[in-house]
N, CA, C and O atoms as a printed pandas DataFrame, in Angstrom:
     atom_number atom_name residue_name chain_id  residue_number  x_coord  y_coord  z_coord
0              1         N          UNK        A               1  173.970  202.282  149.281
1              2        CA          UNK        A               1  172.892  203.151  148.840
2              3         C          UNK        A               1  172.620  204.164  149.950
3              4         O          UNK        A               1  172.426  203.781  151.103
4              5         N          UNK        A               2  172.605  205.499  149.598
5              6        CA          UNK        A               2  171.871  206.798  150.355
6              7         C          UNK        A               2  170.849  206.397  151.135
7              8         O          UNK        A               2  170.132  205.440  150.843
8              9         N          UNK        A               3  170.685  207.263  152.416
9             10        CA          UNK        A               3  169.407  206.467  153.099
10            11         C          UNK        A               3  168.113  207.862  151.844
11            12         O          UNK        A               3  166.885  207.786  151.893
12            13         N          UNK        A               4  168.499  208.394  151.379
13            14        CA          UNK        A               4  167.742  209.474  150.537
14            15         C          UNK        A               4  166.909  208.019  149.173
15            16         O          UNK        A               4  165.760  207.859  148.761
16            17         N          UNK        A               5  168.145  207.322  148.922
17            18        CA          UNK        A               5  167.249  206.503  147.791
18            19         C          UNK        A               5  166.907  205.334  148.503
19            20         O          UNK        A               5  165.827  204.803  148.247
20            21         N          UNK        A               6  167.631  204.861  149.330
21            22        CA          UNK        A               6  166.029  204.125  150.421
22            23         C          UNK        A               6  164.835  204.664  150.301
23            24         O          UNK        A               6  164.006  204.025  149.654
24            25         N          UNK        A               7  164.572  205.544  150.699
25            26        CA          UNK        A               7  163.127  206.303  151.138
26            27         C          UNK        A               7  162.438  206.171  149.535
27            28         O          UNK        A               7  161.409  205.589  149.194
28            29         N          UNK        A               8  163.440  206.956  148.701
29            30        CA          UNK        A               8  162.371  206.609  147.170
30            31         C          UNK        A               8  162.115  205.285  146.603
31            32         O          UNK        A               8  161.237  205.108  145.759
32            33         N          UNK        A               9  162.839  204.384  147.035
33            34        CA          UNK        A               9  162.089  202.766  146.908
34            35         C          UNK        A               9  161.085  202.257  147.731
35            36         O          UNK        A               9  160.351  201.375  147.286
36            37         N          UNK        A              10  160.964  202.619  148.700
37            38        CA          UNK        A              10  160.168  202.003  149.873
38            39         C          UNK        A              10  159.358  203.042  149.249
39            40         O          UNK        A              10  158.481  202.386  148.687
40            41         N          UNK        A              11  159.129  204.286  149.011
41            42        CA          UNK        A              11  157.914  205.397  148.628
42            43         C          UNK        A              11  157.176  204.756  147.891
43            44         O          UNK        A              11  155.970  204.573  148.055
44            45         N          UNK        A              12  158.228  204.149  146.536
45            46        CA          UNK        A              12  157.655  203.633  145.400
46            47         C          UNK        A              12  156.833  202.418  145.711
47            48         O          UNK        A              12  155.606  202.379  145.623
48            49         N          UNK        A              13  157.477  201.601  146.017
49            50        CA          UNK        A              13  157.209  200.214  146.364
50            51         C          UNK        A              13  155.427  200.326  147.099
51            52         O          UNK        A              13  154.475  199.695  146.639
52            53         N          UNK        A              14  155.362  201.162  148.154
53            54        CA          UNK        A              14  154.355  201.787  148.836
54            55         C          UNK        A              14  153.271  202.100  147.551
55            56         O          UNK        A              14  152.387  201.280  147.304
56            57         N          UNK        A              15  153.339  202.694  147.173
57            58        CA          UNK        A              15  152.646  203.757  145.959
58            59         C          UNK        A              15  152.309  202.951  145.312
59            60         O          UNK        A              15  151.116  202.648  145.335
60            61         N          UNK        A              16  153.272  202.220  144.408
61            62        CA          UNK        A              16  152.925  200.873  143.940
62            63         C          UNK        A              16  151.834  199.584  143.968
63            64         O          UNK        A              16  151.198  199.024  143.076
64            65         N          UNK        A              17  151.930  199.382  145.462
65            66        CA          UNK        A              17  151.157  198.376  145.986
66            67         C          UNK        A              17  149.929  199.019  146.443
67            68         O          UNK        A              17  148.892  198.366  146.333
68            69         N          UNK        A              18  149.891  199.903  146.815
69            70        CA          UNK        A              18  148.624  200.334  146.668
70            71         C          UNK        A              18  148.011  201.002  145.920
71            72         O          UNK        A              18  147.022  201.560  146.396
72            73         N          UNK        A              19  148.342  201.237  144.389
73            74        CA          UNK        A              19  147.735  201.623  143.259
74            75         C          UNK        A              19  146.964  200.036  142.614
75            76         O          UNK        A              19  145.837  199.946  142.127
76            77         N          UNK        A              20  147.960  198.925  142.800
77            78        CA          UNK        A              20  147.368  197.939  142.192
78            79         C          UNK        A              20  146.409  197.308  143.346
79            80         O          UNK        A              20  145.212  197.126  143.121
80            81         N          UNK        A              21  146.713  197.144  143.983
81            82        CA          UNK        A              21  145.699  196.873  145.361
82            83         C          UNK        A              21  144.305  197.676  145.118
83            84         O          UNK        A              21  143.326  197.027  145.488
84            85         N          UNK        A              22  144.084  198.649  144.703
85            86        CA          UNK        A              22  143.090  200.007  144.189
86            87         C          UNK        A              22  142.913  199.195  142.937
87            88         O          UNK        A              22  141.835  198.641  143.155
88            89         N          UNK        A              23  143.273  198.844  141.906
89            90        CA          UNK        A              23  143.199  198.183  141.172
90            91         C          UNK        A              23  142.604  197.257  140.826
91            92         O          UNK        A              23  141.893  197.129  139.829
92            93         N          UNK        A              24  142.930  196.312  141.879
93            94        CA          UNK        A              24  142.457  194.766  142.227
94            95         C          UNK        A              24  140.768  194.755  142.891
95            96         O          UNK        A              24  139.815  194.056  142.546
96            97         N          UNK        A              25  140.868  195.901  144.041
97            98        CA          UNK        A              25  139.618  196.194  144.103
98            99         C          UNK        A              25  138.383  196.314  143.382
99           100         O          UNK        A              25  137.281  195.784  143.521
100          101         N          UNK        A              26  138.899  197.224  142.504
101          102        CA          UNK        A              26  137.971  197.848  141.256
102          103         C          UNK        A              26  137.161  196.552  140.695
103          104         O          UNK        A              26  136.023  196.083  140.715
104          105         N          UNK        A              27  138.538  196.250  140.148
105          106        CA          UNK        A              27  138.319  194.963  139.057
106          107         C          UNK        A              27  137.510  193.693  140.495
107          108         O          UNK        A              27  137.194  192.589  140.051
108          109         N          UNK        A              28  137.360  193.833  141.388
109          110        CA          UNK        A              28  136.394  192.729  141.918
110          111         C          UNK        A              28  135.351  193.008  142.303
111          112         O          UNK        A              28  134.452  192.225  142.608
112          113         N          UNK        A              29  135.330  194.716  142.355
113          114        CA          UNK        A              29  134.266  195.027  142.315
114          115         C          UNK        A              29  132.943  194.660  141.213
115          116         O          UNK        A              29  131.760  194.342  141.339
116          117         N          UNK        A              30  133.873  194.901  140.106
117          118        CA          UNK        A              30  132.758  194.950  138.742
118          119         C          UNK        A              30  132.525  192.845  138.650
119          120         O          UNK        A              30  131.492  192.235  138.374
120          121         N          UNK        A              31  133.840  192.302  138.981
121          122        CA          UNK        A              31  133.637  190.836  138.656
122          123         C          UNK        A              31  132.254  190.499  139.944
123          124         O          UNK        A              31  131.521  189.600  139.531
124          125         N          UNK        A              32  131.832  191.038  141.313
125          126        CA          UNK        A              32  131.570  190.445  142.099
126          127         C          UNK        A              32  129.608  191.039  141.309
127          128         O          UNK        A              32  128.602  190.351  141.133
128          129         N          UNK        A              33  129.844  192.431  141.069
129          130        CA          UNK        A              33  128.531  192.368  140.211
130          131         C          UNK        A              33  128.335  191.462  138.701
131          132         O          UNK        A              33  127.272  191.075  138.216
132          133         N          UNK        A              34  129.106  191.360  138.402
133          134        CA          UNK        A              34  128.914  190.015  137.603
134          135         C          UNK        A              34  128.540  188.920  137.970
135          136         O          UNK        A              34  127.545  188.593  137.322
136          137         N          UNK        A              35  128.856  188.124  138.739
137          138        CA          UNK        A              35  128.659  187.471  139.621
138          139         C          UNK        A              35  126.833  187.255  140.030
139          140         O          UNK        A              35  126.000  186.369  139.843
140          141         N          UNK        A              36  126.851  188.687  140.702
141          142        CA          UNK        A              36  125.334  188.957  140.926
142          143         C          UNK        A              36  124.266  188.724  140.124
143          144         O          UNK        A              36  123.146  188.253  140.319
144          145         N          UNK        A              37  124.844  189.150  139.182
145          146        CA          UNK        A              37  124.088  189.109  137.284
146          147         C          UNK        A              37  123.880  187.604  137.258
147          148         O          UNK        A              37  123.168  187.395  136.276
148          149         N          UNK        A              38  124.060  186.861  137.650
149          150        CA          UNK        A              38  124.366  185.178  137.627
150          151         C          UNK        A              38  125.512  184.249  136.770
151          152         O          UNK        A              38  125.468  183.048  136.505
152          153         N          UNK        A              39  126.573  185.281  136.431
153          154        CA          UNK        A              39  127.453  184.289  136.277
154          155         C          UNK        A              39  128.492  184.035  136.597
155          156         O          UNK        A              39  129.445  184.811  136.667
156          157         N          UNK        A              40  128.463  182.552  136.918
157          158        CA          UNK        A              40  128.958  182.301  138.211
158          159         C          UNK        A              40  130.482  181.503  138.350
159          160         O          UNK        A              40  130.852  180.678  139.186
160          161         N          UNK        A              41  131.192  182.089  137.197
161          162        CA          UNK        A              41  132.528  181.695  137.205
162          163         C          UNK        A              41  133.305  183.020  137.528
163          164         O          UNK        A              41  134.519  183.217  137.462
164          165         N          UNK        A              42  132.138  184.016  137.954
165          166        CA          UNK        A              42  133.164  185.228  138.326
166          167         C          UNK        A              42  132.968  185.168  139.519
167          168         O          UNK        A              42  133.173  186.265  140.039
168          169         N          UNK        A              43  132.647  184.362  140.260
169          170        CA          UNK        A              43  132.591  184.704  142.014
170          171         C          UNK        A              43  134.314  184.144  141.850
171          172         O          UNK        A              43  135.146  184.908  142.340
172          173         N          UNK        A              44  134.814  182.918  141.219
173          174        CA          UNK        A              44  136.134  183.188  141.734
174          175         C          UNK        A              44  137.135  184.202  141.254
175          176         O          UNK        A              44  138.144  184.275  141.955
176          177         N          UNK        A              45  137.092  184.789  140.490
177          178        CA          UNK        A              45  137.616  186.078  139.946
178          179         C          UNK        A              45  137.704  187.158  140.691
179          180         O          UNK        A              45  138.532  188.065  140.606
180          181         N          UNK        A              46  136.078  186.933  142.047
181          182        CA          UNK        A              46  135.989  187.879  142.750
182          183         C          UNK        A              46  137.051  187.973  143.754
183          184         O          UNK        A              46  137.958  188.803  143.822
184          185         N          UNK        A              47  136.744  186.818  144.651
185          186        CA          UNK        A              47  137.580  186.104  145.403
186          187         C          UNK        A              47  139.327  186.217  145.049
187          188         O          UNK        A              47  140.014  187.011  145.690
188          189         N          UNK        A              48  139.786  185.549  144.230
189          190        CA          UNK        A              48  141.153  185.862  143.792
190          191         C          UNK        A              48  141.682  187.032  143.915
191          192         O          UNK        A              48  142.751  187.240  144.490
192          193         N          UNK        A              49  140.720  188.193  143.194
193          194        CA          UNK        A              49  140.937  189.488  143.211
194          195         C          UNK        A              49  141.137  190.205  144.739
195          196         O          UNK        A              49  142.052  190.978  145.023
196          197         N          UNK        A              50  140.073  189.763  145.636
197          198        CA          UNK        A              50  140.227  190.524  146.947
198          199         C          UNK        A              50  141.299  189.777  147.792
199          200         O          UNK        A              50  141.985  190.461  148.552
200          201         N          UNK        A              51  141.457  188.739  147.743
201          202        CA          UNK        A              51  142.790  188.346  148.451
202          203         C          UNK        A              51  143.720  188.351  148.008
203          204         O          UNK        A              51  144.491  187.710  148.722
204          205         N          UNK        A              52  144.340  188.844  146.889
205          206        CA          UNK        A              52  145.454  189.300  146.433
206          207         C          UNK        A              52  145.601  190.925  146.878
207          208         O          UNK        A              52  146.578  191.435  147.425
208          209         N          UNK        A              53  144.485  191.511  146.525
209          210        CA          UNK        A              53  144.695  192.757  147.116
210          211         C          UNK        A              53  145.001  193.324  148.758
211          212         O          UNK        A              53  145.658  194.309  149.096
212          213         N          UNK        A              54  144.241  192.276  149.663
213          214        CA          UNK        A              54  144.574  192.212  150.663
214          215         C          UNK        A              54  145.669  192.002  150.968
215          216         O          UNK        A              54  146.145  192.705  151.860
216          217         N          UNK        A              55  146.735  190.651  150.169
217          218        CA          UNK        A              55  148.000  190.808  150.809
218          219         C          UNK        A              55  148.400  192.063  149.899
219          220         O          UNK        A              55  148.898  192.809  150.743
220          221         N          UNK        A              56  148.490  192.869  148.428
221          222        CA          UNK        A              56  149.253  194.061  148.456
222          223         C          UNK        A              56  148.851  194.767  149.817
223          224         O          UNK        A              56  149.792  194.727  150.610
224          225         N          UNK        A              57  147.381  195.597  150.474
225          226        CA          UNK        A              57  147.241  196.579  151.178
226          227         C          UNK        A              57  148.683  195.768  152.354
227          228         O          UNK        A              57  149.758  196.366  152.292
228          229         N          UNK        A              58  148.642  194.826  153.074
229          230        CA          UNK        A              58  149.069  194.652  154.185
230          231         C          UNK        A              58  150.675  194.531  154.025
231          232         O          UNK        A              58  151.410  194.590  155.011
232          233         N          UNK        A              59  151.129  194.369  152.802
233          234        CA          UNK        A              59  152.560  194.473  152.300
234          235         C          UNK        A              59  153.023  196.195  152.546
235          236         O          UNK        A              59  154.112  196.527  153.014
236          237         N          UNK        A              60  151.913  197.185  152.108
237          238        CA          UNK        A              60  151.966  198.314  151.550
238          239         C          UNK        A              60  152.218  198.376  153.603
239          240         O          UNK        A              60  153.235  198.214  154.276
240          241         N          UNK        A              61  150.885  198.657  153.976
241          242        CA          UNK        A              61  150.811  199.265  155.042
242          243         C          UNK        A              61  152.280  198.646  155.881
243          244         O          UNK        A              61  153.203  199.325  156.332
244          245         N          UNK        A              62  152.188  197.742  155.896
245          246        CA          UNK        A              62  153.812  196.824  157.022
246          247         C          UNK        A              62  154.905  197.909  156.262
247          248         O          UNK        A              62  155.720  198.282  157.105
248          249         N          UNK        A              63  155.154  198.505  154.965
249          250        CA          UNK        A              63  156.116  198.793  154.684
250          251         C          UNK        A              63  156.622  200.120  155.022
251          252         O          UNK        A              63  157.753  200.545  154.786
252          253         N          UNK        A              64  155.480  200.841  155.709
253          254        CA          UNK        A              64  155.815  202.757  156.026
254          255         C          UNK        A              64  156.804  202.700  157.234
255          256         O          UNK        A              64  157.772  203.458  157.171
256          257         N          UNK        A              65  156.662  201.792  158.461
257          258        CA          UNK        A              65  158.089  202.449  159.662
258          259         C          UNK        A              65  159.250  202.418  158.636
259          260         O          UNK        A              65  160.305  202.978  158.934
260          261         N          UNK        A              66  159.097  201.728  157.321
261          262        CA          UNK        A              66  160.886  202.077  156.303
262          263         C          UNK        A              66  161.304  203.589  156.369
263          264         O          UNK        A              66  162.238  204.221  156.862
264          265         N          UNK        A              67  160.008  203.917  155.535
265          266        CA          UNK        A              67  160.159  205.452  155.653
266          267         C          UNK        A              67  160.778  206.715  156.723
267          268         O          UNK        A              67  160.922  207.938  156.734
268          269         N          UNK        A              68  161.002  205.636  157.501
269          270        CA          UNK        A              68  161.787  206.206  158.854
270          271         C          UNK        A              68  162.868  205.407  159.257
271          272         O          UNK        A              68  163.304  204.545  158.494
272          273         N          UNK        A              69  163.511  205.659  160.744
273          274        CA          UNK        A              69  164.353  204.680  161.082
274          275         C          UNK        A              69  163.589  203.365  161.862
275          276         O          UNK        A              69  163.943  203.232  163.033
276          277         N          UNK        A              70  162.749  202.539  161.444
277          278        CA          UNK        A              70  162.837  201.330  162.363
278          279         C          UNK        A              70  163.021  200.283  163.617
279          280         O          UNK        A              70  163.900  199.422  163.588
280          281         N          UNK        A              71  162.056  200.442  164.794
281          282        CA          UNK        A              71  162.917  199.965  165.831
282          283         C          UNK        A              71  163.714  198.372  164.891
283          284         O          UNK        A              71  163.383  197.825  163.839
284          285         N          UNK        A              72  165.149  197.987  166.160
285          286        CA          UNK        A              72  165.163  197.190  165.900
286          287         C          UNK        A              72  164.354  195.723  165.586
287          288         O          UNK        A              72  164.213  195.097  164.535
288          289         N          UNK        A              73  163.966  195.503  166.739
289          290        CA          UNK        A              73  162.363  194.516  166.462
290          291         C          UNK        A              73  161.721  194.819  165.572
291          292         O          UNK        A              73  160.573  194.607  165.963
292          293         N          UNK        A              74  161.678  195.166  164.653
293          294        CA          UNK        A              74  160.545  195.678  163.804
294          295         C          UNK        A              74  161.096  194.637  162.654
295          296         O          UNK        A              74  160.350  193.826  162.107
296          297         N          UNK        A              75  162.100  194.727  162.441
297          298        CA          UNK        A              75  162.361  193.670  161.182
298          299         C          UNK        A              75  161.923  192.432  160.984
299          300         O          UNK        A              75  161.635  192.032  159.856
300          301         N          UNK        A              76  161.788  191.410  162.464
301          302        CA          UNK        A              76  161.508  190.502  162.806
302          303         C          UNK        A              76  159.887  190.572  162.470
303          304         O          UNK        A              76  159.379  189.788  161.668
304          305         N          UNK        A              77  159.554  191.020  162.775
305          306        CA          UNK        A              77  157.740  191.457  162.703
306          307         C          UNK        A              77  157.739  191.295  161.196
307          308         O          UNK        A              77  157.249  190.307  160.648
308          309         N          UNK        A              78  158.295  192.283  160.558
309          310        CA          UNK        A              78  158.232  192.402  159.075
310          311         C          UNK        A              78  158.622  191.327  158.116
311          312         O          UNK        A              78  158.328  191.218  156.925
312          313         N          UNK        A              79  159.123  190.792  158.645
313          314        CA          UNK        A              79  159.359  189.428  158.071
314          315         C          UNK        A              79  157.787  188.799  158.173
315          316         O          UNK        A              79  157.052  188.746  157.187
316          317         N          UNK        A              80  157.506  188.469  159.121
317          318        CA          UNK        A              80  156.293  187.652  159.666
318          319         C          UNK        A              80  155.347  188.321  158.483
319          320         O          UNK        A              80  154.723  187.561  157.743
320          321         N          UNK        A              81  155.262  189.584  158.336
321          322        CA          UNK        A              81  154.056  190.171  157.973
322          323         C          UNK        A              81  154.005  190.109  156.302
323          324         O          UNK        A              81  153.000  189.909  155.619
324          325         N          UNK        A              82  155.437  190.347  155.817
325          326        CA          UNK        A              82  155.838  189.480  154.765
326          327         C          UNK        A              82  155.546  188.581  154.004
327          328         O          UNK        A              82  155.243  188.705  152.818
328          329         N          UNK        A              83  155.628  187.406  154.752
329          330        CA          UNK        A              83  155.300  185.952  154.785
330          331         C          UNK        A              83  153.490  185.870  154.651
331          332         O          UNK        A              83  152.877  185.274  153.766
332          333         N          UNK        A              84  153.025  186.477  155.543
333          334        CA          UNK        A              84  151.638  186.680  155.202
334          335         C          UNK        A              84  150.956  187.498  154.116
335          336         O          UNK        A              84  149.798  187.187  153.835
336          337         N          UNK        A              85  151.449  188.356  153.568
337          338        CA          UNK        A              85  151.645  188.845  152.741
338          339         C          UNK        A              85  151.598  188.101  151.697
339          340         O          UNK        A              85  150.538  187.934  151.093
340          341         N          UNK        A              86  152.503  187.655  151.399
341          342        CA          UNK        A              86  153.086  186.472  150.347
342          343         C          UNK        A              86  152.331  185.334  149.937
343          344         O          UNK        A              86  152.245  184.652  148.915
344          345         N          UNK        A              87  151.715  185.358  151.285
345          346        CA          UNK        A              87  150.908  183.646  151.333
346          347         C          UNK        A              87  149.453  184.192  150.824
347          348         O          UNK        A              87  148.486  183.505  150.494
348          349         N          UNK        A              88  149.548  185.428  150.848
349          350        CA          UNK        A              88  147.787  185.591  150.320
350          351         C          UNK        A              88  147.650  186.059  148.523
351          352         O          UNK        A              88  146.632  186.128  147.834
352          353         N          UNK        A              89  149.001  186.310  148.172
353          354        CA          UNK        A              89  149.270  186.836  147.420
354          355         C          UNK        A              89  149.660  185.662  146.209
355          356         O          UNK        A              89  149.347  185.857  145.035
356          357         N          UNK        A              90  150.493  184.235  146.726
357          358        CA          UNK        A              90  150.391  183.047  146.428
358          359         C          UNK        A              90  149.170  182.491  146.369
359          360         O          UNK        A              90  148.898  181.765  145.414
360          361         N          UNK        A              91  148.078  182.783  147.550
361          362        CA          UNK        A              91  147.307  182.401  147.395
362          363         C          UNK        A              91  145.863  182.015  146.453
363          364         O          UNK        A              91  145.195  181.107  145.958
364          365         N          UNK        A              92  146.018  183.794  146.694
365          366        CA          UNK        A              92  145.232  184.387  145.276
366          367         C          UNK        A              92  145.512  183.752  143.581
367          368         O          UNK        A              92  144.591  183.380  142.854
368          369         N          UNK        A              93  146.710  183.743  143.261
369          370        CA          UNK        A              93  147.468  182.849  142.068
370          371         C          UNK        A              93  147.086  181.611  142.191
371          372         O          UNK        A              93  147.002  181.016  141.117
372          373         N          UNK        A              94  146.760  180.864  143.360
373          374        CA          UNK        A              94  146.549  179.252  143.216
374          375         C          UNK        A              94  145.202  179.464  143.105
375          376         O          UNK        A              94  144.762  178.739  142.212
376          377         N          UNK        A              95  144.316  180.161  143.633
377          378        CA          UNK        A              95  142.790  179.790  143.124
378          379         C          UNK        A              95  142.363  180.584  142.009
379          380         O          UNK        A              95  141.151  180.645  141.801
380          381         N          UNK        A              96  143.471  181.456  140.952
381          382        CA          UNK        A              96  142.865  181.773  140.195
382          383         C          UNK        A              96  143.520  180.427  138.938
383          384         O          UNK        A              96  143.025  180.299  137.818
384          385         N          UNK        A              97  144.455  179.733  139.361
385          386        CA          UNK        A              97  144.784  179.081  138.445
386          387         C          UNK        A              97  144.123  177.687  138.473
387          388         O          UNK        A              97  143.823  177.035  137.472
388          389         N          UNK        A              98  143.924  177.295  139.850
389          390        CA          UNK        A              98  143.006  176.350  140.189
390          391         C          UNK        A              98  141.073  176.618  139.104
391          392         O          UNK        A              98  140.589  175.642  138.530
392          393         N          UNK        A              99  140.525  177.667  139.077
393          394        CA          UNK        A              99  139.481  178.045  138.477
394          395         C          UNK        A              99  139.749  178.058  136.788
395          396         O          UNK        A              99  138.894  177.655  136.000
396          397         N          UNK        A             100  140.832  178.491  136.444
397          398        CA          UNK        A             100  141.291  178.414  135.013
398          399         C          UNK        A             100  141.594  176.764  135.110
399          400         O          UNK        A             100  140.991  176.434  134.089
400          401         N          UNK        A             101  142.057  175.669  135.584
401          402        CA          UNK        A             101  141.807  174.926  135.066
402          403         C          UNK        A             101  140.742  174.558  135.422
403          404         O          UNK        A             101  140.454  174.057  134.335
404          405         N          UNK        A             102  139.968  174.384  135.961
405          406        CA          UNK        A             102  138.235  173.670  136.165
406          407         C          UNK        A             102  137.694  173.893  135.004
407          408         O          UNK        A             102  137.063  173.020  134.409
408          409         N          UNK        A             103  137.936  175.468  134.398
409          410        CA          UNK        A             103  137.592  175.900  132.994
410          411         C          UNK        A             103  138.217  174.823  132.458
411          412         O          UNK        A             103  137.654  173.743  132.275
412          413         N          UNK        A             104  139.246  175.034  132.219
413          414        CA          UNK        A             104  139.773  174.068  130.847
414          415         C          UNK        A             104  139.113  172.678  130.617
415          416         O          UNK        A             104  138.831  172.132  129.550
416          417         N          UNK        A             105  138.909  172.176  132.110
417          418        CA          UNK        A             105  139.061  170.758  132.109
418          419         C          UNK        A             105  137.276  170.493  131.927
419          420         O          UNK        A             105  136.915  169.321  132.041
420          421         N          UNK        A             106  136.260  171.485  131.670
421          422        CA          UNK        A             106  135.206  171.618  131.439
422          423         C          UNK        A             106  134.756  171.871  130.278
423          424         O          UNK        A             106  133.580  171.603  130.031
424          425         N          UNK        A             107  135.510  172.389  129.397
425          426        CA          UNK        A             107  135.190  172.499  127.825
426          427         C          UNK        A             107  136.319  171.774  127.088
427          428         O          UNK        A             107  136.786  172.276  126.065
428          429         N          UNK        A             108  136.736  170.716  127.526
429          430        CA          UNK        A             108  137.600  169.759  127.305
430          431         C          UNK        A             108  136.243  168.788  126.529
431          432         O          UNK        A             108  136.468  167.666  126.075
């Protein structure tokens, strides 16, 4: 691959993650005033929402030295940052699925 269509994946990928990250925000914004309103199965909605978005922003942001050439060390880092990334992003998925079942297992 061109280092020309490198740059438009990593652009995308970029653009991407932080449109839904913008996204994710929004939507925890309005769940966290819900929340406020008193109901109170959207505080984890809130929660889920901002730590998922957190790992997109930190995926997004780790991903711009692409857009250029990279020191070597940098990959190593990016891995790491990756991984954290990932884990908040996993994370977010286990307590929103963890809260969907508490639901279930409550109107059971």
């Amino acid at each position: 691959m061109s280092q020309g269509g490198l740059f438009a994946i990593v652009v995308l990928c970029i653009i991407s993650a932080l449109a839904l990250g913008a996204f994710l925000v929004i939507r925890g914004i309005y769940r966290f005033k819900d929340w406020r309103n008193g109901d109170t199965n959207e505080l984890w909605n809130f929660l889920s929402l901002t730590i998922g978005a957190a790992g997109l922003f930190i995926l997004a942001i780790s991903s711009i030295p692409f857009l250029g050439s990279p020191a070597p060390d940098y990959y190593d880092t990016f891995a790491r940052i990756f991984t954290l990334s990932l884990s908040l992003l996993l994370g977010s998925i286990a307590l929103t699925t963890y809260h969907l079942f508490l639901k279930w297992s409550t109107e059971k």
